[in-house]
C-alpha positions in Angstrom: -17.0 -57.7 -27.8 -17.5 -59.5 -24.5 -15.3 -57.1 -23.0 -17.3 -53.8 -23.8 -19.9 -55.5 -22.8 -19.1 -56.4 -19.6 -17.4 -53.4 -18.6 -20.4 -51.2 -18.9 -22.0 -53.9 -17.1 -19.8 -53.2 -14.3 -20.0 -49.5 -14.5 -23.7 -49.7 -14.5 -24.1 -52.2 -11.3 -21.2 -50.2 -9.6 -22.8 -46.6 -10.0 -19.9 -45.1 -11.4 -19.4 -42.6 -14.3 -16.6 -43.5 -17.0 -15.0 -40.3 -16.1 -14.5 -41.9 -12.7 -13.2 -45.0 -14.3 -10.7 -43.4 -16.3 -9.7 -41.3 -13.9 -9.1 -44.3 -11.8 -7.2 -46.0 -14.7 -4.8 -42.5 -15.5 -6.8 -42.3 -18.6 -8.3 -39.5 -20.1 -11.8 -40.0 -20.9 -12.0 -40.6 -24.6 -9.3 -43.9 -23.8 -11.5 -45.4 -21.6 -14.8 -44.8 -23.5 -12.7 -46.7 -26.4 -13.2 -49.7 -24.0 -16.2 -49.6 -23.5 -17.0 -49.2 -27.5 -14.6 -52.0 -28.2 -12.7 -50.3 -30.4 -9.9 -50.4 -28.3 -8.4 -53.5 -26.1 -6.9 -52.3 -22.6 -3.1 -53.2 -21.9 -2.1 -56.4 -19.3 -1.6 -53.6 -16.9 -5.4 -51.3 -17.3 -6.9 -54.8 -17.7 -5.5 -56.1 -14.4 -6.6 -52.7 -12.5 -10.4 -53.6 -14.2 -10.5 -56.1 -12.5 -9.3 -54.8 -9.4 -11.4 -52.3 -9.2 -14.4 -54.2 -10.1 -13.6 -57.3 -7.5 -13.7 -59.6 -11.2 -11.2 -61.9 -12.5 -9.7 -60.8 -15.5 -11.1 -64.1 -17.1 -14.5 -62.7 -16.4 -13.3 -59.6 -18.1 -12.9 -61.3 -21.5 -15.9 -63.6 -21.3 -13.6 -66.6 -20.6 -16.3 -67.3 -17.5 -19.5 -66.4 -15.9 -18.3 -66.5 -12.8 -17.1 -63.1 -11.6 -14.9 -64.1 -8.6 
């Protein structure tokens, strides 16, 4: 659940709406919101541009640190 959580973390602190986010991603909006609910797990390739477009590592993604650089 780290995940979720940490992406609507990251939404919040970055001012951004999850229809910006997906948009961003090629998703349609019900796909991304999916992240964000945790009931769905992004590929290699949407979790990479996560973290790209949120300046994170992707370990900082899936909890594996609390550092975000």
């Amino acid at each position: 659940m780290k995940l979720a959580e940490r992406l609507r973390e990251l939404r919040g602190k970055k001012g951004v709406t999850q229809s910006q986010v997906a948009e961003y991603l090629g998703l349609k909006l019900r796909a991304y919101q999916y992240y964000e609910s945790g009931e769905h797990r992004p590929e290699y390739e949407k979790l990479i541009a996560l973290a790209d477009y949120y300046d994170v590592t992707v370990d900082y993604l899936l909890g594996r640190t609390d550092e975000p650089n």
